[in-house]
C-alpha positions in Angstrom: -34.8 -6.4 -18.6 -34.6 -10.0 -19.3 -33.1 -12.7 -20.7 -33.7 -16.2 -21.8 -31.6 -18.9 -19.6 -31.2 -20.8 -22.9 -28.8 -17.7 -23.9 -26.7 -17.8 -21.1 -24.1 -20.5 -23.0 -21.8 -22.8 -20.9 -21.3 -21.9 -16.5 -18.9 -22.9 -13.6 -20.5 -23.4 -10.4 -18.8 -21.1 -8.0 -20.9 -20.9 -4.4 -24.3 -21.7 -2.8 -26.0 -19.7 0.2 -29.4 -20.1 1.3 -31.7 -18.9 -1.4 -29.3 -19.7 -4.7 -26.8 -21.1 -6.2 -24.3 -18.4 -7.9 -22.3 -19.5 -11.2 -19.3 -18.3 -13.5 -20.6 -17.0 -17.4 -18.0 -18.3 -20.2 -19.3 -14.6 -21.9 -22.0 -11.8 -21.5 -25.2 -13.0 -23.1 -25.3 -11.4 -27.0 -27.4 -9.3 -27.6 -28.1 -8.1 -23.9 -25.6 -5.1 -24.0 -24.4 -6.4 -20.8 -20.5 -6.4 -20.2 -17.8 -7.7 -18.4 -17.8 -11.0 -15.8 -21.0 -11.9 -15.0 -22.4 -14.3 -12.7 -25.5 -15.9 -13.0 -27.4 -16.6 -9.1 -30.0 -19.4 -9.9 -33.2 -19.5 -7.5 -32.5 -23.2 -5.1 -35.1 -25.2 -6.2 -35.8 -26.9 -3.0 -37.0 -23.9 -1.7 -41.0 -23.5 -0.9 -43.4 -22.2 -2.8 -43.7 -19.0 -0.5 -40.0 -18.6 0.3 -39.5 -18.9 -3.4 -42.2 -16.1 -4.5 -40.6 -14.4 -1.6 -37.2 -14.1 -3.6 -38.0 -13.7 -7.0 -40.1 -10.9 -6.0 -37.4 -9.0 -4.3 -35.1 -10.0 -7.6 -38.0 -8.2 -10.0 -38.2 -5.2 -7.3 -34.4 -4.8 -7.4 -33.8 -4.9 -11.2 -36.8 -2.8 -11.6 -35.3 0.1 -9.4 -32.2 0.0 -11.0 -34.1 0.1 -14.5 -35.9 3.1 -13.4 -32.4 5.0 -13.2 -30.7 7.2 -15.2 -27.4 5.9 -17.2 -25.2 7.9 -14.9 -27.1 6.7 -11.7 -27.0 3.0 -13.1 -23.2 3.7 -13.7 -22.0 4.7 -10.5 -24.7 1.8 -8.8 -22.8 -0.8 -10.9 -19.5 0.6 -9.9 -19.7 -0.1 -5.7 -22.4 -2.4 -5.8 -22.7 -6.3 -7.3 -26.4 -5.1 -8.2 -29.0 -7.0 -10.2 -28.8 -6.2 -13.5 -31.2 -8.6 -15.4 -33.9 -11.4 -14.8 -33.4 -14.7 -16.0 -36.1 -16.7 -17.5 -37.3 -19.9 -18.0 -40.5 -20.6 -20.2 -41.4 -17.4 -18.2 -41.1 -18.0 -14.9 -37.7 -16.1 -13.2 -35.3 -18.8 -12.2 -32.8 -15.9 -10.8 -30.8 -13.0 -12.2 -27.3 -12.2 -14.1 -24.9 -10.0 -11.5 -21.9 -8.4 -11.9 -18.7 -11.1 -11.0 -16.7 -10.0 -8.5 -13.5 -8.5 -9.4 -10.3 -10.9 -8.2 -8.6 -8.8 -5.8 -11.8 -8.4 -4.0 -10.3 -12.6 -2.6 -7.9 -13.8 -0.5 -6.4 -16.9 0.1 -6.4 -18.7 3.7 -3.6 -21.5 4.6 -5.0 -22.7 7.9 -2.6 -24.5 9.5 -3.0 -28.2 9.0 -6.2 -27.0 6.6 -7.1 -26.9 2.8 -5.8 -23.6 1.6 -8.9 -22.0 -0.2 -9.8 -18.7 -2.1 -12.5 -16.5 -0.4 -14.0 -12.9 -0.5 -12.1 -10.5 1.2 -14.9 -9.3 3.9 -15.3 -6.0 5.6 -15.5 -8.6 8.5 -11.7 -9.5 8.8 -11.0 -6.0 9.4 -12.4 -6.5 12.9 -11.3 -9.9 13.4 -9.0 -10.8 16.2 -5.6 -12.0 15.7 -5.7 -15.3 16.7 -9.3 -15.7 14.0 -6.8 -14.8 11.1 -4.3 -17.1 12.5 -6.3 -19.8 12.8 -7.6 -19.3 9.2 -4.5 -18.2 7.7 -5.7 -15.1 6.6 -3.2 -11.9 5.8 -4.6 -8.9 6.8 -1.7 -6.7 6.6 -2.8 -4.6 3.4 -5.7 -3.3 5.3 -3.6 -2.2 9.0 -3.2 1.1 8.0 -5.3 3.1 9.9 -6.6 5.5 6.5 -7.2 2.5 4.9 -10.0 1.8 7.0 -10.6 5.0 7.2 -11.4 5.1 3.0 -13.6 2.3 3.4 -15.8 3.3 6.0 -16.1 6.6 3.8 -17.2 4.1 0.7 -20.0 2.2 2.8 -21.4 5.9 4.0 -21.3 6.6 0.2 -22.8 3.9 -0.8 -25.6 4.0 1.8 -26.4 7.4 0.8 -26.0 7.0 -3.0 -29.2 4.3 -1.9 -30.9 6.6 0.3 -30.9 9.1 -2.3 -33.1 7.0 -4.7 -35.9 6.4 -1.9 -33.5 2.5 -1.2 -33.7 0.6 1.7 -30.6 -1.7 1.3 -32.3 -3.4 5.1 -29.6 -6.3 5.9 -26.7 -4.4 6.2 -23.2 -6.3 8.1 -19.8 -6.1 7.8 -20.1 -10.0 6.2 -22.1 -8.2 2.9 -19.8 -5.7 1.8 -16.5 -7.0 0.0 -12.9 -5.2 -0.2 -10.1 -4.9 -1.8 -7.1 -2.7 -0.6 -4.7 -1.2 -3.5 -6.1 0.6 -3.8 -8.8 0.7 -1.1 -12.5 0.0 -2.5 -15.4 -2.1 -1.6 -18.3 -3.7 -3.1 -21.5 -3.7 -1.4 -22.9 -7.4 -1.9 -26.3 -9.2 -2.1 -28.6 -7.0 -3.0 -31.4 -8.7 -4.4 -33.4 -7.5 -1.0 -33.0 -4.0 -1.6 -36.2 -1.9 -1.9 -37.4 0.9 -2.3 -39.2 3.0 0.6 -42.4 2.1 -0.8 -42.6 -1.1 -1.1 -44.6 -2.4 2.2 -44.0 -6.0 1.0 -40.2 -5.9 1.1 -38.7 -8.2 3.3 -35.7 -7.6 5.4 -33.4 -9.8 7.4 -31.4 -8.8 10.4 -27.7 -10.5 10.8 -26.9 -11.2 14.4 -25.6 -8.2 16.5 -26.9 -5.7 13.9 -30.9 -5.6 14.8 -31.5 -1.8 15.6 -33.9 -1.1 19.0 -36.9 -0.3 17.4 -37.0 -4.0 15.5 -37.4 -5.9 18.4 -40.7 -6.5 17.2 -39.4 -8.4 14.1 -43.0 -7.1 12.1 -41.5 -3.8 12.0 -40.5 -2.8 8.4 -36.9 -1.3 7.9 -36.3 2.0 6.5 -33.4 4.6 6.0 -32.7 5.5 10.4 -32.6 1.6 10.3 -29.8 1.2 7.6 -28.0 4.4 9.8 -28.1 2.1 12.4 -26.8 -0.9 10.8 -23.6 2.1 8.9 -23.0 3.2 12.1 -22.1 -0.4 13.7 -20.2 -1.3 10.2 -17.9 1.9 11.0 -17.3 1.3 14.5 -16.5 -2.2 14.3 -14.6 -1.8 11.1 -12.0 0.7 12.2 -11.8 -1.8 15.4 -9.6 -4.8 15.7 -9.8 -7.1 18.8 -12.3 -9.8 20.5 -15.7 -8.8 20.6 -15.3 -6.1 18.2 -18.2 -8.0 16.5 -20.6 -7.1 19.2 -18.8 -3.5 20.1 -21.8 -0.4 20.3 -19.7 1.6 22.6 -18.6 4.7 20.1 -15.8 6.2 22.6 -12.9 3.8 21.5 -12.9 5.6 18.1 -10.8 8.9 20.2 -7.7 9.4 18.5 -9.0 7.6 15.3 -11.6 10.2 14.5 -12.1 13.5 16.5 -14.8 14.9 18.9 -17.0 15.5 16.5 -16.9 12.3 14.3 -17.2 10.4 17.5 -20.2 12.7 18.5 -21.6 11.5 14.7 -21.2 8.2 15.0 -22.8 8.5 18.5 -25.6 9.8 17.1 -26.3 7.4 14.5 -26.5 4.6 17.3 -29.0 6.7 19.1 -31.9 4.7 20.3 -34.7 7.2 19.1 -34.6 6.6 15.4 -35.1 10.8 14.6 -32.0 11.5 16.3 -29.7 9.8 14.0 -27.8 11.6 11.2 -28.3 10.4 7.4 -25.8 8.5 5.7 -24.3 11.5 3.9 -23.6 13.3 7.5 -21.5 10.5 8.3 -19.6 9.7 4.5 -19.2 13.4 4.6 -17.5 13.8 7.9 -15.3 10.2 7.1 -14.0 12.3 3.9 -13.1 15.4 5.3 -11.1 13.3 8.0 -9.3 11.9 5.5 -8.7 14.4 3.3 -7.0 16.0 6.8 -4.9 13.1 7.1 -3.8 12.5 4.0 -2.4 15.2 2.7 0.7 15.2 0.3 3.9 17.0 2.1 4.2 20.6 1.6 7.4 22.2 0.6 8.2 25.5 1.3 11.4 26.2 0.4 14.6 24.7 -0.9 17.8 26.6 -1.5 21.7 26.0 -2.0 24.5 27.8 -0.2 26.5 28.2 -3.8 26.1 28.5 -7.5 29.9 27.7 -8.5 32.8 25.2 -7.1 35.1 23.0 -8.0 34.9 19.7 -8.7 35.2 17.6 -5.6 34.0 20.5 -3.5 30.4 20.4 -1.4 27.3 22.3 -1.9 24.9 22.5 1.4 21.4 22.0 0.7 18.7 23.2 2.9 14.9 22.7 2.9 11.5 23.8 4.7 9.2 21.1 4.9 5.9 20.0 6.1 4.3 16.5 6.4 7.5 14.7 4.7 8.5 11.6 5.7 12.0 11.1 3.4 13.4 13.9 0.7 15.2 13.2 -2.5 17.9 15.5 -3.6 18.6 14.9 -7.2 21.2 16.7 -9.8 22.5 15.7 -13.2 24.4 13.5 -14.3 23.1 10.7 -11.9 23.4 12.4 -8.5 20.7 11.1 -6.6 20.5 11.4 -2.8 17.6 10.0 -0.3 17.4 11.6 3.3 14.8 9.3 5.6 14.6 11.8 8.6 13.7 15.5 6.3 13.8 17.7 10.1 17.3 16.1 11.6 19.3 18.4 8.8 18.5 22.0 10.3 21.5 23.3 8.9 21.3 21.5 5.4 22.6 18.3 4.0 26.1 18.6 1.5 26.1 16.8 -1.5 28.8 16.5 -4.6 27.5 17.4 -8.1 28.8 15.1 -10.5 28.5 17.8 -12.9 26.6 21.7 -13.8 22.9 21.2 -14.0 19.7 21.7 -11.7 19.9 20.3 -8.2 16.1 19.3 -7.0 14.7 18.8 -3.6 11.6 16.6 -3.7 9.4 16.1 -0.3 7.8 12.9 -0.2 4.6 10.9 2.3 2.6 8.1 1.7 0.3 9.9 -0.2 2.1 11.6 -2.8 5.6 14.0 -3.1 6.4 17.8 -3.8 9.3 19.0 -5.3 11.2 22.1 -5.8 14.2 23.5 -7.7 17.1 24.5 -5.7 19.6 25.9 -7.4 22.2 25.6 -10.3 25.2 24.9 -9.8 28.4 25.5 -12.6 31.0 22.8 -11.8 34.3 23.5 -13.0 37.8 22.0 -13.4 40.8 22.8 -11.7 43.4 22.9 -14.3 46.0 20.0 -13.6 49.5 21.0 -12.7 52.7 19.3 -13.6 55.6 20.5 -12.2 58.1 17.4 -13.6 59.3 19.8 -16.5 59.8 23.1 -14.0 63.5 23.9 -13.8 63.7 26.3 -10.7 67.5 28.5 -10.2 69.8 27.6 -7.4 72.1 30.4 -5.7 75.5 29.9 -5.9 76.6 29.6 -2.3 80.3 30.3 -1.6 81.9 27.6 1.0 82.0 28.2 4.0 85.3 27.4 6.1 85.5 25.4 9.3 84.7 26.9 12.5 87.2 25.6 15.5 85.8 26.5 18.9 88.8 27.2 21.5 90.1 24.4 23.1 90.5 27.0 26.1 86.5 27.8 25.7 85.7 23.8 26.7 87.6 24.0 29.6 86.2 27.0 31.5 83.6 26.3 34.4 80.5 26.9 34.2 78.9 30.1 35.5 78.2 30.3 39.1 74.8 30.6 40.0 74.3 33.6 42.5 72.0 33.4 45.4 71.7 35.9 48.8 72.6 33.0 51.0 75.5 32.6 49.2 76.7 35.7 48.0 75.5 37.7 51.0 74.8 41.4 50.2 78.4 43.5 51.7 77.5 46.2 54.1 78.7 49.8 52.5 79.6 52.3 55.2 78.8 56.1 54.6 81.8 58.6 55.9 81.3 60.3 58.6 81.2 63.9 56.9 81.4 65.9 59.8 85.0 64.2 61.1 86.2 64.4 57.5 85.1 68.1 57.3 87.4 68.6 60.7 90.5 66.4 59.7 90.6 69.2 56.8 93.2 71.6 57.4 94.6 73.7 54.8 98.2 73.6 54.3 98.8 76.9 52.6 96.3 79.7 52.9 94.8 80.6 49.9 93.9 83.8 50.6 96.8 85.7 52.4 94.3 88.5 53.9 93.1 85.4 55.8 94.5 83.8 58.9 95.0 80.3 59.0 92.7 80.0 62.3 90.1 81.9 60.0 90.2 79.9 57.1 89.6 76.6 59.5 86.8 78.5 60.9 85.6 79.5 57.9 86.0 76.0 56.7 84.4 74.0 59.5 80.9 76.3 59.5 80.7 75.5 55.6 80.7 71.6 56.3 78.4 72.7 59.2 75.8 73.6 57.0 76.0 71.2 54.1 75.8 68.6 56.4 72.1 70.8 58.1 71.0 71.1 54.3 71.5 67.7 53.9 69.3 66.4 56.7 67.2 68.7 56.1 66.3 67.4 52.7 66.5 63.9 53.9 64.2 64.6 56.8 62.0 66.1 54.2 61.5 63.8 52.1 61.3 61.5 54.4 58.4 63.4 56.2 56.5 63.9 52.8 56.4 59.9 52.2 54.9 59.8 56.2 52.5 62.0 55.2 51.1 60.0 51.8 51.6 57.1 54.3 49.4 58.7 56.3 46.3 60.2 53.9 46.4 57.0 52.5 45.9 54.7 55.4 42.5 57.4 56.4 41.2 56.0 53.3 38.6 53.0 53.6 40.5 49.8 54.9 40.7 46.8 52.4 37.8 44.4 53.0 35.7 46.5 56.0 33.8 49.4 54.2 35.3 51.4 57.3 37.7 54.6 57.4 40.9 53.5 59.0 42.7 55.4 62.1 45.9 56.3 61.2 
């Protein structure tokens, strides 16, 4: 396809680079079907005549491949690429080609310090740039830190690559400076590709940007081909997911532990490998970046949300508990406006208490960076407590008789007080027992009772009966006195306190 230049209506200039001069189209050319900002990249006259056939040969090879596509393949080209899409003519020679503009928030500003703040593409290139080269420039990188970010990017080149590589396309000068992105959300745009060719073609020609020339072109005759443009994707994800000094120049794979695992750091290994048939193609490698972050960016999971009670009292608390997975805050919402936000979802092992504001649902809602999950909790009925006035409540009072005045004694006050009783004050007094046996002998009878019976006899008779109460007794005193030796005893034979031993008695 092609168009005449006379159609293309009025320009701005935008940029210049080494083979052209790229301007701004008021409107798509009518009548060409074409649509949306284009761009017109006009051939730099002052180029030689081979240098010149050089280019517009590579533009007619380009649009021609893309021509040759189906309307879905041409599609999905035009959607990550700024591909040729027509030839532009003048009295029918090609003076350059009509491209697709790129897309605003595919730019950034820089404010250097002291500088002219200007408006430029936002390069894969920045991503690897040190610190103190954004300073210097002014450039804020900050939308692109996050780690998946990069991650979703690097995944884009290896699809684009391979999208290429399908269709038999060497894309050939492949750097982190050709590929533009834009980060909200995270695309790219894979820029100047007016050298693109296909497989075939042994006339294409191929530059090299510095630190990206793969071993086997050392010999700069030697025509690139699809391990070459592994090469070059393998570099682009390294560096890319790599900030620091002399990321620009990095080929050491290893530093990507913890950013990708074993086996993506094997992969990307591979596609550096020196002998050209070891390296993976390009789908290997977008395949792998997906998967990764497909794993990483999953939406939270969860699995359960409950309430402790489905009735109370307004004012009262309801606990709400949750299980979770991958959350990073949850939202606990209810009617009537109740609307809570917990930042830390697994410091509440025992729930969170809310008040409902009034009956309804209450919803738990798990929510990460890359998207929420919610789930119904419970409902809870709300109701009043009935207000109670107690101003009009009469309640009956007993009819107490009065009381007359107690008078204590005046006597009572001047008593003393009780004495307190101790042993070395109030010794113990010593109680002496009768002598039985004396008292049994003072007794004499005065009158005998029993007039068959002498007075001598009766004293006898008398004295032998105190004679044995008084043997009884000390009998049953020794007794018992002889049983409590004898538990004294049996219990002392027993094992001694403390020594595991049987005691002597």
């Amino acid at each position: 396809m092609h168009v005449d230049r006379s159609r293309l209506g009025a320009m701005t200039y935008i940029a210049e680079g080494a083979e052209g001069r790229v301007h701004r189209l008021a409107a798509p050319p009518a009548g060409t079907g074409l649509a949306g900002p284009l761009a017109f990249k006009e051939i730099r006259t002052d180029l030689g005549a081979a240098d010149r056939a050089a280019v517009v040969r590579a533009m007619e090879h380009a649009v021609a491949l893309r021509t040759a596509m189906n309307p879905a393949d041409r599609a999905e080209l035009d959607r990550v690429t700024t591909w040729p899409l027509a030839l532009v003519r003048q009295r029918g020679t090609t003076v350059g080609t009509l491209l697709p503009l790129i897309p605003d928030d595919f730019f950034v500003r820089t404010n250097p310090p002291g500088g002219r703040p200007r408006r430029v593409v936002f390069e894969f290139a920045f991503l690897c740039s040190s610190d103190a080269y954004l300073q210097a420039n002014g450039i804020d990188r900050s939308g692109a830190d996050d780690p998946l970010i990069r991650l979703a990017l690097a995944a884009q080149l290896s699809y684009v690559i391979a999208l290429l590589h399908r269709h038999g396309i060497v894309y050939g000068d492949l750097s982190l400076r050709n590929v533009a992105i834009a980060v909200n959300p995270p695309r790219l745009l894979l820029l100047d590709c007016d050298p693109a060719a296909a497989l075939s073609n042994t006339r294409r020609r191929q530059l090299h940007s510095p630190f990206f020339k793969p071993p086997e072109c050392v010999d700069s005759t030697v025509l690139q081909d699809l391990a070459t443009d592994v090469y070059k994707l393998g570099l682009c994800v390294l560096r890319g997911l790599v900030t620091g000094a002399g990321v620009t120049q990095l080929k050491d794979p290893r530093v990507l532990a913890g950013t990708l695992d074993q086996a993506g750091v094997d992969l990307v290994t591979r596609a550096l490998a020196t002998r050209p048939g070891d390296r993976p193609p390009a789908k290997a490698l977008y395949q792998h970046l997906e998967s990764t972050i497909l794993a990483k960016a999953q939406p939270p999971v969860l699995h359960r949300a409950t309430v402790n009670r489905a009735a109370l009292l307004r004012g009262g608390d309801v606990v709400v508990t949750w299980s979770v997975t991958g959350a990073t805050r949850i939202r606990i919402t209810g009617t009537n406006g109740l609307a809570v936000e917990i930042q830390d979802p697994d410091g509440h092992p025992n729930g969170y208490a809310v008040q409902p504001t009034a009956s309804g649902n209450i919803v738990v809602e798990a929510v990460n960076d890359h998207g929420s999950a919610s789930a119904l909790a419970g409902f809870v009925d709300l109701y009043e407590l009935p207000q109670l006035d107690l101003s009009h409540v009469v309640l009956p009072r007993t009819d107490v008789p009065a009381l007359a005045p107690v008078q204590v004694p005046s006597v009572l006050s001047a008593l003393p007080p009780a004495p307190a009783v101790s042993r070395p004050a109030h010794p113990v007094p010593e109680l002496a027992v009768p002598d039985l046996w004396s008292t049994a002998r003072a007794l004499q009878p005065a009158t005998p009772t029993n007039p068959a019976l002498s007075a001598a006899d009766l004293a006898a008779d008398t004295t032998e009966a105190f004679r044995r109460a008084h043997r009884d007794v000390n009998d049953r005193v020794l007794g018992v006195l002889f049983s409590a030796l004898q538990t004294a005893l049996t219990s002392a034979r027993k094992l001694s306190p403390g020594t595991g031993k049987v005691a002597n008695p």
